[in-house]
ROFITOR-44671 format. One record per residue (C-alpha): residue number from 0; residue in one letter; chain; z, y, x. Coordinates in pm, 1 decimal, always signed. Example, Ala and Ser with C-alpha at 12.3 -4.5 7.8 and 13.67 -1.06 7.14 Angstrom:
% ROFITOR-44671
<rec 0,'A','A',<+780.0,-450.0,+1230.0>>
<rec 1,'S','A',<+714.0,-106.0,+1367.0>>
% end
This chain:
% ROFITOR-44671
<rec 0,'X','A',<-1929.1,+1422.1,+1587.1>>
<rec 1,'X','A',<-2188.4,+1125.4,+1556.0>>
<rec 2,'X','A',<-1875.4,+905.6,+1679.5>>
<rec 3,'X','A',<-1681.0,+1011.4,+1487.9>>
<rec 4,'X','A',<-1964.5,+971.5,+1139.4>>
<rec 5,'X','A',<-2057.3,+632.0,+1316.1>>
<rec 6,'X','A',<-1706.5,+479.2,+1259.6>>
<rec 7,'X','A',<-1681.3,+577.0,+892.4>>
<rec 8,'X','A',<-2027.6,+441.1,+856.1>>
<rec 9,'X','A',<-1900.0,+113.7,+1000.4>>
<rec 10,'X','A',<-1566.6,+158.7,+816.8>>
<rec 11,'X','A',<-1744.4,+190.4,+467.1>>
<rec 12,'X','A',<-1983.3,-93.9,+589.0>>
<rec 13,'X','A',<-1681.8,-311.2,+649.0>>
<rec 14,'X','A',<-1519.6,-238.5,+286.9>>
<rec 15,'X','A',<-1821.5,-308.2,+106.3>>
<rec 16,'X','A',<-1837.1,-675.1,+295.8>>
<rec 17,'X','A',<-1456.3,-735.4,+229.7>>
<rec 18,'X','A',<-1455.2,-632.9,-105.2>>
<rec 19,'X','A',<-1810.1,-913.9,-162.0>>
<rec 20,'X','A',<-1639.5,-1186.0,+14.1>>
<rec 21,'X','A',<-1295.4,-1119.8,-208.4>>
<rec 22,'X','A',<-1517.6,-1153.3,-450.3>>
<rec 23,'X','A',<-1730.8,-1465.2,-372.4>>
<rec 24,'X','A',<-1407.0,-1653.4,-202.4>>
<rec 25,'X','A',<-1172.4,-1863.9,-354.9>>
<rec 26,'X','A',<-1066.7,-2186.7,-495.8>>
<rec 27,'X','A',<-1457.8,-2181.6,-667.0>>
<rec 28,'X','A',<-1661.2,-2018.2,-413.9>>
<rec 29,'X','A',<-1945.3,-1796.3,-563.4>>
<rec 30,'X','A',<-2249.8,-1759.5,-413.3>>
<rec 31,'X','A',<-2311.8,-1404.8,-276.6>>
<rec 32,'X','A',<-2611.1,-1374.4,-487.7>>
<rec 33,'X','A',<-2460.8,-1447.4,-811.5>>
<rec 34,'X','A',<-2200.7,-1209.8,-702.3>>
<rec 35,'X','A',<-2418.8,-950.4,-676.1>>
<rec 36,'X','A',<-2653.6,-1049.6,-969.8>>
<rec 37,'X','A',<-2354.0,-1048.5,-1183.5>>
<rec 38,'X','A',<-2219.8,-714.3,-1098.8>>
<rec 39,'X','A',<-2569.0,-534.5,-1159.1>>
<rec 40,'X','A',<-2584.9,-678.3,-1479.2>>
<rec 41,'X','A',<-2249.4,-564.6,-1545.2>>
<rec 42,'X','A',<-2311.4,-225.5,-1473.5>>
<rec 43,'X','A',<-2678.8,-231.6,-1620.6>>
<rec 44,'X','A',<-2805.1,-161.0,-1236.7>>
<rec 45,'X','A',<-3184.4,-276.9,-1211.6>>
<rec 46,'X','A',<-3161.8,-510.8,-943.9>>
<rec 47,'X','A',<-3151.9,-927.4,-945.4>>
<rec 48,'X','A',<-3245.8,-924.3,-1321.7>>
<rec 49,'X','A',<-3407.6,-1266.6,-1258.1>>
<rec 50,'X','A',<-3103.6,-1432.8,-1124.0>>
<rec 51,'X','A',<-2919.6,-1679.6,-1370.1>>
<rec 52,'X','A',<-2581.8,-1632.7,-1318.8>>
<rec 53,'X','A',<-2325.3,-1939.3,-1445.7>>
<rec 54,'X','A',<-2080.8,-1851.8,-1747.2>>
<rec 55,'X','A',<-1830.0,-1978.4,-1577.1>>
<rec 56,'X','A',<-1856.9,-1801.1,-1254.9>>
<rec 57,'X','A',<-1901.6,-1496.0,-1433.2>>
<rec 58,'X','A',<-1636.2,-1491.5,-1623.9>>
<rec 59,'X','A',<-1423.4,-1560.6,-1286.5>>
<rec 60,'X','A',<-1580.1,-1284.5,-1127.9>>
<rec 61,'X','A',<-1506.8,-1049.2,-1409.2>>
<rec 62,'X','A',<-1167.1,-1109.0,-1531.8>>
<rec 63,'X','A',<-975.4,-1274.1,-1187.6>>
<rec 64,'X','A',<-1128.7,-1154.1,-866.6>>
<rec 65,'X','A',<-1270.4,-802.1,-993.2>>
<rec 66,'X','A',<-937.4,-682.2,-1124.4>>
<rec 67,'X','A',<-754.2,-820.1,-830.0>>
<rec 68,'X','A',<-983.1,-731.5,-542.5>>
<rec 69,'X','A',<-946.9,-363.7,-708.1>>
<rec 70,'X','A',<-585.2,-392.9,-701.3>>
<rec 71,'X','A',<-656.1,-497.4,-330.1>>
<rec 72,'X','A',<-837.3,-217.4,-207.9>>
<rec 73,'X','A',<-602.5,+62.2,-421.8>>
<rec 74,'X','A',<-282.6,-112.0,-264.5>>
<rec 75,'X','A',<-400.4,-149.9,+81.9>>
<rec 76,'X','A',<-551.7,+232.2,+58.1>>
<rec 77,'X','A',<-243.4,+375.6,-65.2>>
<rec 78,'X','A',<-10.6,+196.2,+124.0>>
<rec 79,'X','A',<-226.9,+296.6,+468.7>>
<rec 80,'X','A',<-274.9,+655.4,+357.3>>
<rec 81,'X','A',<+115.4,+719.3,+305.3>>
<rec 82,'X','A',<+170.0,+555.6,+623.9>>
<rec 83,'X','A',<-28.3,+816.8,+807.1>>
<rec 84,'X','A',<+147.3,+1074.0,+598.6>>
<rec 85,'X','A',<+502.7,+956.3,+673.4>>
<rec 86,'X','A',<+400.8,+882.0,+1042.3>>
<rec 87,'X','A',<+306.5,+1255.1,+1044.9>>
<rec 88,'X','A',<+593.8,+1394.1,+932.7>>
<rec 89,'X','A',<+830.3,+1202.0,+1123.0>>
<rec 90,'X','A',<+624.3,+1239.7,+1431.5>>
<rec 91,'X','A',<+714.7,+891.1,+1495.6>>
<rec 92,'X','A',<+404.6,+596.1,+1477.1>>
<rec 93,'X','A',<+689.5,+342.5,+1390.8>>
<rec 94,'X','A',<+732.4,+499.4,+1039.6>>
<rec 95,'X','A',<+588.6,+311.9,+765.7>>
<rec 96,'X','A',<+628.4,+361.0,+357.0>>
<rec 97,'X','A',<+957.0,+125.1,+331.8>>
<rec 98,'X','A',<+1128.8,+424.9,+570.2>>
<rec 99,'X','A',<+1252.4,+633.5,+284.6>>
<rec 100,'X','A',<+1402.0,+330.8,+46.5>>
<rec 101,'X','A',<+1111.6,+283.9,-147.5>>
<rec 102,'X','A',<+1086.7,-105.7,-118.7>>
<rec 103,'X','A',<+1454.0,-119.5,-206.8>>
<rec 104,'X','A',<+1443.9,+83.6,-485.9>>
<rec 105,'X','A',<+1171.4,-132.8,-613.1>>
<rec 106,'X','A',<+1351.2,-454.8,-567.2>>
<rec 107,'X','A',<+1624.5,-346.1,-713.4>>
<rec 108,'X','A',<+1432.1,-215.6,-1034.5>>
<rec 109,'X','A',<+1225.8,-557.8,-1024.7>>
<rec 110,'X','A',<+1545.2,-785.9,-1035.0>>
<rec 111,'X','A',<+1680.0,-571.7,-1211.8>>
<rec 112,'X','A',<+1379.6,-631.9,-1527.0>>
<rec 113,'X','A',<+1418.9,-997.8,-1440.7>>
<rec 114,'X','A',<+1803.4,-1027.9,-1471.8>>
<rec 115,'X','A',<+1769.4,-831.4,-1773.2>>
<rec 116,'X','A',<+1467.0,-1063.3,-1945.2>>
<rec 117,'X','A',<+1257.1,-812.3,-1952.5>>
<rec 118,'X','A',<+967.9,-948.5,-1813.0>>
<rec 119,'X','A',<+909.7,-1189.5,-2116.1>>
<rec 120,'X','A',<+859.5,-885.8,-2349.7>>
<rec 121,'X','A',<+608.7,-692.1,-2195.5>>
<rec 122,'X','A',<+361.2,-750.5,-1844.3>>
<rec 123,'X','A',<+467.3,-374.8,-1801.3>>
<rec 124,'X','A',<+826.0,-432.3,-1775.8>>
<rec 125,'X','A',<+836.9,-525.4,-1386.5>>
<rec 126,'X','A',<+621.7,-315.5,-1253.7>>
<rec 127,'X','A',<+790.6,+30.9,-1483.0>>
<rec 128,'X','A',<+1103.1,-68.8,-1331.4>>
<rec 129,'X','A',<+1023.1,-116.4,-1015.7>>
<rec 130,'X','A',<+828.7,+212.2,-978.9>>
<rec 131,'X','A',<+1112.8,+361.3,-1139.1>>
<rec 132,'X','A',<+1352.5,+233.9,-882.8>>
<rec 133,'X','A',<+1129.1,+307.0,-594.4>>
<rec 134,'X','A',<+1114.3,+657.6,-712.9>>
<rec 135,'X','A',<+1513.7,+685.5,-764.2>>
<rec 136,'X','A',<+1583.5,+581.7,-448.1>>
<rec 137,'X','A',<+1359.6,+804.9,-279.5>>
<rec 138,'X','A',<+1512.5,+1093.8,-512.0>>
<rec 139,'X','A',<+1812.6,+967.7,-361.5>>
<rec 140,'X','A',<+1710.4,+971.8,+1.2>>
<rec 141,'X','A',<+1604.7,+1339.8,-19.2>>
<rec 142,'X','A',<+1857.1,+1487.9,-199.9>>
<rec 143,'X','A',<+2138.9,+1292.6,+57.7>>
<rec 144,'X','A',<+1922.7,+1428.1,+347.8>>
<rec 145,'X','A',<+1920.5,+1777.6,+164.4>>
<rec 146,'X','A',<+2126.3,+2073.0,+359.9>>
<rec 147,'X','A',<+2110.3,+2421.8,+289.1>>
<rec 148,'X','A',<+1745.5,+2394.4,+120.4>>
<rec 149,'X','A',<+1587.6,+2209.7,+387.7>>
<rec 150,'X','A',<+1524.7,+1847.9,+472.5>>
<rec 151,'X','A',<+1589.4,+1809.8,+836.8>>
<rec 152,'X','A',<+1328.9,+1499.1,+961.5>>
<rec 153,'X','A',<+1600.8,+1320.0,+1129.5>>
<rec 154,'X','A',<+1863.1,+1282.9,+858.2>>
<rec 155,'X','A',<+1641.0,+1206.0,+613.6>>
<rec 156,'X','A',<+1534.4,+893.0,+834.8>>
<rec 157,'X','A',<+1891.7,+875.1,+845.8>>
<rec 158,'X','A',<+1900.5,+883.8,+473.3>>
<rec 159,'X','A',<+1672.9,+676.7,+417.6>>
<rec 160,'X','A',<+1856.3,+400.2,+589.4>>
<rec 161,'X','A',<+2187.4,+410.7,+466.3>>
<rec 162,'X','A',<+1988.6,+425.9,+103.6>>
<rec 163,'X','A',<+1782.4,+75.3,+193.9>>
<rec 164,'X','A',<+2113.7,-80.5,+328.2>>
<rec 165,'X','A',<+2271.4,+0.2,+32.1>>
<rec 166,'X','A',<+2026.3,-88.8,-250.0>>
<rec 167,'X','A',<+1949.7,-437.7,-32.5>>
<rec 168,'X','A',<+2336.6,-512.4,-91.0>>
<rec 169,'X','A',<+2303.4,-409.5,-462.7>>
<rec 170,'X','A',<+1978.0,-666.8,-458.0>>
<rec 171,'X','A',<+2199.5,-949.6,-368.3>>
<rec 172,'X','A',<+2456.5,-861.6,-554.9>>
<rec 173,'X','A',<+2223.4,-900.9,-829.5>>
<rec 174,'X','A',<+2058.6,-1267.0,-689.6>>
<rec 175,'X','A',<+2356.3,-1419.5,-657.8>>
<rec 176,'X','A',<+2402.8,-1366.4,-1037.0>>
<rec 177,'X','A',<+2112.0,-1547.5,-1128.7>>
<rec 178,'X','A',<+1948.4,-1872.0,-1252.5>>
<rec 179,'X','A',<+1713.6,-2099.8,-1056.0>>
<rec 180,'X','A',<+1429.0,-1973.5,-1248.4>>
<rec 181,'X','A',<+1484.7,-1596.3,-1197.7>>
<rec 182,'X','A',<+1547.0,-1596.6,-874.3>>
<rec 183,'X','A',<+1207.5,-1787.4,-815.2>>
<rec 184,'X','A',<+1041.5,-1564.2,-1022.6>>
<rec 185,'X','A',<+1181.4,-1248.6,-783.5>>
<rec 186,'X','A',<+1136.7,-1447.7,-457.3>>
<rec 187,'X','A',<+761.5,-1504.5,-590.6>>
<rec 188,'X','A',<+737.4,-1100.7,-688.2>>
<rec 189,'X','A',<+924.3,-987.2,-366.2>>
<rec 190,'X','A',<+694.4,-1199.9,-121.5>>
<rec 191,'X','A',<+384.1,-968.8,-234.0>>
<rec 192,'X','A',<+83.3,-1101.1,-364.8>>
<rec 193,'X','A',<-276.8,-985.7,-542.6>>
<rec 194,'X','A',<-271.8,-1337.0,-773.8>>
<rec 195,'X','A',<-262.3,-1338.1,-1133.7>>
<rec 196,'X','A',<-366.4,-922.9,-1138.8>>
<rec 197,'X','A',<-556.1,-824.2,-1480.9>>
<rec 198,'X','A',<-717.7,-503.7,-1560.2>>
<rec 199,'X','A',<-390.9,-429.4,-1708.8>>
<rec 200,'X','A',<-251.5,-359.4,-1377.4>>
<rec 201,'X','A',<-560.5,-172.2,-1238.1>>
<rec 202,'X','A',<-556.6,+86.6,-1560.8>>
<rec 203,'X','A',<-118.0,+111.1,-1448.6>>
<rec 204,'X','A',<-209.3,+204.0,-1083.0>>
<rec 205,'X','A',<-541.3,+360.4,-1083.2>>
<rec 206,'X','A',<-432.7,+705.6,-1225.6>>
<rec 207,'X','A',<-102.7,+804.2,-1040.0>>
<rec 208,'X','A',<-277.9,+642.0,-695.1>>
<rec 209,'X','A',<-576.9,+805.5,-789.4>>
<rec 210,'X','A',<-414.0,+1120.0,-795.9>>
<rec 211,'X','A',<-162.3,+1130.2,-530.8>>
<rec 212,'X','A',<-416.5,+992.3,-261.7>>
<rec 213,'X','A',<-689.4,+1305.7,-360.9>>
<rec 214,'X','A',<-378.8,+1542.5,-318.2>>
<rec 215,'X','A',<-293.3,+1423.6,+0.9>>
<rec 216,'X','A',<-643.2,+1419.4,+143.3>>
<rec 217,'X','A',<-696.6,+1781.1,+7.5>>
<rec 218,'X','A',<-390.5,+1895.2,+215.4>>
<rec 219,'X','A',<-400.9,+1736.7,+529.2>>
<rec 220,'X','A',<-495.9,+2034.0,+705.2>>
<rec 221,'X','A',<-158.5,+2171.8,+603.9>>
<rec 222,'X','A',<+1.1,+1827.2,+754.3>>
<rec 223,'X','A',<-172.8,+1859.0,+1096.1>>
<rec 224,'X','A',<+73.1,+2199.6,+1103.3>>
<rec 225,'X','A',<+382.6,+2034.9,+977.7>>
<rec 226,'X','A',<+318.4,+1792.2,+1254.2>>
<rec 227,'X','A',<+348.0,+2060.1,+1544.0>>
<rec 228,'X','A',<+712.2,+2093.2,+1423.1>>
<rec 229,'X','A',<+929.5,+2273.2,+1217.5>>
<rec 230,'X','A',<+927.7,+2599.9,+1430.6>>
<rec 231,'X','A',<+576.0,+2637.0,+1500.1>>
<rec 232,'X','A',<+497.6,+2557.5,+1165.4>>
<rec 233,'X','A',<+670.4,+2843.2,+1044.2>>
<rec 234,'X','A',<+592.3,+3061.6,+1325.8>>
<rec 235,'X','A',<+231.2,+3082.3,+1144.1>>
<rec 236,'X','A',<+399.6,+3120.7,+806.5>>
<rec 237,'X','A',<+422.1,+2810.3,+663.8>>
<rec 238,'X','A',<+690.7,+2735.0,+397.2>>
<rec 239,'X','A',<+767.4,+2384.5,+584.1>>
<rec 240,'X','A',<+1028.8,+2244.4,+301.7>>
<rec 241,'X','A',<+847.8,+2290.1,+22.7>>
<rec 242,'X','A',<+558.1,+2135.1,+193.2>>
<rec 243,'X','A',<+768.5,+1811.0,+331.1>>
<rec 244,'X','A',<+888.4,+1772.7,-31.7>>
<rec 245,'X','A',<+585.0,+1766.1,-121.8>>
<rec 246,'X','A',<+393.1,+1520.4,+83.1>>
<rec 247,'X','A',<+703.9,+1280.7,+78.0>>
<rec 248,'X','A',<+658.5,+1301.5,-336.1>>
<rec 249,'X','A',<+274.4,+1213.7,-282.1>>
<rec 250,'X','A',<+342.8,+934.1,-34.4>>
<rec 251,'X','A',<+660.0,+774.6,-252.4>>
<rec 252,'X','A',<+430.8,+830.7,-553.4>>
<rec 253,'X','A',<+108.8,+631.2,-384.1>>
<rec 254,'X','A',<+383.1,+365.9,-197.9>>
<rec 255,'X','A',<+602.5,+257.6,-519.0>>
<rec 256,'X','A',<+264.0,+287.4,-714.6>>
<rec 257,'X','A',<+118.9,-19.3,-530.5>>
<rec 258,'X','A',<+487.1,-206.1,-492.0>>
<rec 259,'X','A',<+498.5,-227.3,-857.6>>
<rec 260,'X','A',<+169.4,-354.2,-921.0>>
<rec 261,'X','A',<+177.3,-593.5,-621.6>>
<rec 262,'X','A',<+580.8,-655.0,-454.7>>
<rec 263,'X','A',<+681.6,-580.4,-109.5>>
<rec 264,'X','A',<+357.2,-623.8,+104.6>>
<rec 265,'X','A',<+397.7,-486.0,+478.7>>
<rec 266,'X','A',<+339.1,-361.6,+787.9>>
<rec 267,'X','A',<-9.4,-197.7,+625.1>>
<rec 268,'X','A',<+166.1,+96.4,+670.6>>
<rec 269,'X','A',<+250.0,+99.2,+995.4>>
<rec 270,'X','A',<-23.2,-95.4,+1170.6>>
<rec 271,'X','A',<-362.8,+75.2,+1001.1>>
<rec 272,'X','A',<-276.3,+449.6,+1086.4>>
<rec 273,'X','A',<-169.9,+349.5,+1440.0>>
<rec 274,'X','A',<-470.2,+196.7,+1497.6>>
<rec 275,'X','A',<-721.8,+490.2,+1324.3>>
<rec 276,'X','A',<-514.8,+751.4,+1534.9>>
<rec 277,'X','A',<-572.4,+553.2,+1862.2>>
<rec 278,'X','A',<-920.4,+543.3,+1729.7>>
<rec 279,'X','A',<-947.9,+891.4,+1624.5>>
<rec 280,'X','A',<-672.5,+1087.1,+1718.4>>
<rec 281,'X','A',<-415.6,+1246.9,+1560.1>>
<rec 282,'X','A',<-647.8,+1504.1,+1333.5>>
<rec 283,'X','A',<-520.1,+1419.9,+986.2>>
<rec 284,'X','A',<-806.7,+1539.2,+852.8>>
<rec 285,'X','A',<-1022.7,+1231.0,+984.1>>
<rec 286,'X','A',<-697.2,+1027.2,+1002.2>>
<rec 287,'X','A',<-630.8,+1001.3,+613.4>>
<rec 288,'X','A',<-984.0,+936.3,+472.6>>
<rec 289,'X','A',<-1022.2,+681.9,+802.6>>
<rec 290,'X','A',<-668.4,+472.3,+728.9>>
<rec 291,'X','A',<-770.0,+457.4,+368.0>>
<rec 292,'X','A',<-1106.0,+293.2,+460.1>>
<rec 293,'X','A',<-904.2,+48.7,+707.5>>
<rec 294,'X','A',<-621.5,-36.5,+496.4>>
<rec 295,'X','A',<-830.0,-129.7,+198.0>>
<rec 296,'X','A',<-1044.1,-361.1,+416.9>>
<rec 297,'X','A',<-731.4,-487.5,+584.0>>
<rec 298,'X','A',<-540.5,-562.2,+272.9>>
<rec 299,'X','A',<-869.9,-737.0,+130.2>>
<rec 300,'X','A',<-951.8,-929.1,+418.1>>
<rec 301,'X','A',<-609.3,-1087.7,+403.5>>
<rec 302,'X','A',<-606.0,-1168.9,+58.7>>
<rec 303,'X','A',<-958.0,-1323.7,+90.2>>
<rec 304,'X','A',<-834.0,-1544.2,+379.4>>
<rec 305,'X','A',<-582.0,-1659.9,+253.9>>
<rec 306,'X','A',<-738.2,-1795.2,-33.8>>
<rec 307,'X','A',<-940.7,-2010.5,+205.7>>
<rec 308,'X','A',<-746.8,-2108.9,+481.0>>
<rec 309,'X','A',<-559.6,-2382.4,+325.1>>
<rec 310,'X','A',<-783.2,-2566.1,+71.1>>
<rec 311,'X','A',<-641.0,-2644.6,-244.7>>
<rec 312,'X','A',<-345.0,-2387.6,-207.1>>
<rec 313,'X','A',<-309.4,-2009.2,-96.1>>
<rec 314,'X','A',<-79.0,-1812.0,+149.1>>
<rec 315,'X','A',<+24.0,-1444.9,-18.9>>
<rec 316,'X','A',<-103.4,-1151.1,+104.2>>
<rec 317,'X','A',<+265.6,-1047.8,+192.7>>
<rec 318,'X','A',<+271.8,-1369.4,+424.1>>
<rec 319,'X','A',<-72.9,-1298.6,+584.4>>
<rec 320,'X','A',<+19.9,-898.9,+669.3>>
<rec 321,'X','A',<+325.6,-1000.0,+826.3>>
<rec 322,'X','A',<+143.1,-1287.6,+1070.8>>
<rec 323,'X','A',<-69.6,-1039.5,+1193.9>>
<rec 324,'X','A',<+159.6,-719.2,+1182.1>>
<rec 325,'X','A',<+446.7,-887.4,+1333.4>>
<rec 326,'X','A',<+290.8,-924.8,+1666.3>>
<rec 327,'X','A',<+135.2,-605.9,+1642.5>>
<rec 328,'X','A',<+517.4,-382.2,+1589.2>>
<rec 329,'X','A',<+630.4,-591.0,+1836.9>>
<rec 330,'X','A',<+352.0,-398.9,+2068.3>>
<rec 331,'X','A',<+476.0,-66.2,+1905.7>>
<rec 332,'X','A',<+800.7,-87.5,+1972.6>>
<rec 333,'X','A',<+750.5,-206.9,+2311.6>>
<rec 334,'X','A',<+553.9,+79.0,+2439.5>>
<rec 335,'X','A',<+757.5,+325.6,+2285.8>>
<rec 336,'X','A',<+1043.8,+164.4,+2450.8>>
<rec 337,'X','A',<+841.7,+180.0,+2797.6>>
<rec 338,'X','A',<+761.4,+558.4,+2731.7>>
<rec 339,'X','A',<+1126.5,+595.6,+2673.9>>
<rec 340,'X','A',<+1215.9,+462.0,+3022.3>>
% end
């Protein structure tokens, strides 16, 4: 027990320094002091009332990195969080949130918005179609996986493939259609980033994340029995499709959630709950609130660095997740392969 309360400590520890130096890093670096200083002041907290903090840097702080290191940490939690989810019901640590055609839904609603100009009238207008794609394409998923009332785990992965395959063709269907400019402007969304995010996109994301991720962490004692399988988890009564349905809604809900407000960004998914369940085991109800802590500090790490690793320009947090999750699924799927043997 003191093991298992030291690593949340350290966890919690380790957000609270990623989220400072997202804050204090960039292309004008602010001193962690003023960082501080200027979010007590903020918030009307009596601490550093004597430090002098710069107008400029203040108004950085306040209206770029704030709203997009929030972004960071709601993305990277919700996208970790419905990994573990998905990886539970699947019984398979090589599922991640893209698994059930959520990214392709929300490409296709994303070019979709841009084909259309749509994204000229309103900052809403790419993210509300992409989380409505991401959410009809999971709809589709389930109800092709669908027999007799129940959703059996293997053709919905099934499903969920033939649904991605399909909605990638529509995707290029759609890119070959367009001009120069559009398709930069989806190649830029579809790489996944945390620049240029406002409050406006916070006050989008906060509520529906907000919600799902408290529902799932309320029920995960229920997912540590749909994770026996589907037979023992009704031998002790439990209704196991409603229950399925119900955590794939929560975890499509969180996943397309954070895709709108942020494009494609993986392997969070995949690589934070596999490393909290080799750390912790596979007790969902440490294993959610622990990936949450990990994928927000992962996420916010990797936008922070690369926002400082080449000076004068910055590498997208879909471009640093994939350098270091790449290497890391290759592991995966090379042990699973060796326990196959």
């Amino acid at each position: 027990m003191l093991r298992r309360s030291g690593i949340f400590a350290v966890l919690c520890l380790l957000l609270a320094l990623a989220a400072v130096l997202s804050l204090a890093w960039g292309q004008m670096d602010i001193p962690f002091r003023h960082v501080l200083a200027s979010l007590a002041q903020g918030m009307d907290l009596p601490f550093f009332e004597g430090v002098a903090v710069p107008a400029d840097e203040d108004a950085v702080l306040w209206q770029i990195r704030l709203p997009r290191t929030i972004i960071g940490l709601m993305v990277g939690a919700g996208l970790a969080i419905s990994g573990a989810v998905l990886q539970g019901i699947f019984a398979n640590p090589l599922a991640d949130p893209g698994i059930i055609g959520v990214s392709s839904g929300a490409s296709v609603g994303a070019i979709l918005a841009i084909a259309a100009g749509l994204t000229g009238v309103s900052l809403y207008a790419l993210p509300a179609c992409a989380l409505v794609g991401a959410l009809l394409a999971v709809g589709l998923t389930v109800s092709l996986a669908m027999r007799h009332g129940r959703v059996p785990v293997l053709t919905l992965l099934l499903s969920g493939v033939v649904v991605g395959m399909f909605l990638s063709a529509v995707t290029a269907a759609v890119l070959t259609a367009l001009n120069e400019s559009k398709m930069q402007a989806y190649l830029f969304w579809t790489i996944g980033g945390l620049d240029y995010r406002r409050w406006d996109h916070v006050f989008l994301a906060i509520g529906p994340m907000g919600v799902s991720t408290v529902i799932m962490l309320l029920l995960a004692r229920h997912l540590d029995v749909l994770a026996l399988g589907d037979d023992e988890a009704r031998a002790v009564g439990m209704p196991v499709t409603r229950y399925r349905m119900m955590f794939l809604a929560l975890a499509a809900l969180t996943t397309a959630t954070g895709v709108c407000v942020s494009g494609n960004i993986g392997f969070v998914g995949l690589v934070v709950p596999h490393m909290m369940r080799m750390i912790l085991g596979p007790g969902h109800r440490l294993l959610l609130p622990a990936s949450l802590l990990a994928g927000a500090c992962f996420l916010v790490l990797c936008d922070a660095a690369g926002r400082i690793l080449m000076p004068g320009a910055e590498i997208r947090v879909g471009i640093m997740t994939a350098f270091i999750g790449t290497p890391y699924f290759l592991y995966l799927l090379r042990r699973e392969t060796r326990k196959m043997d």
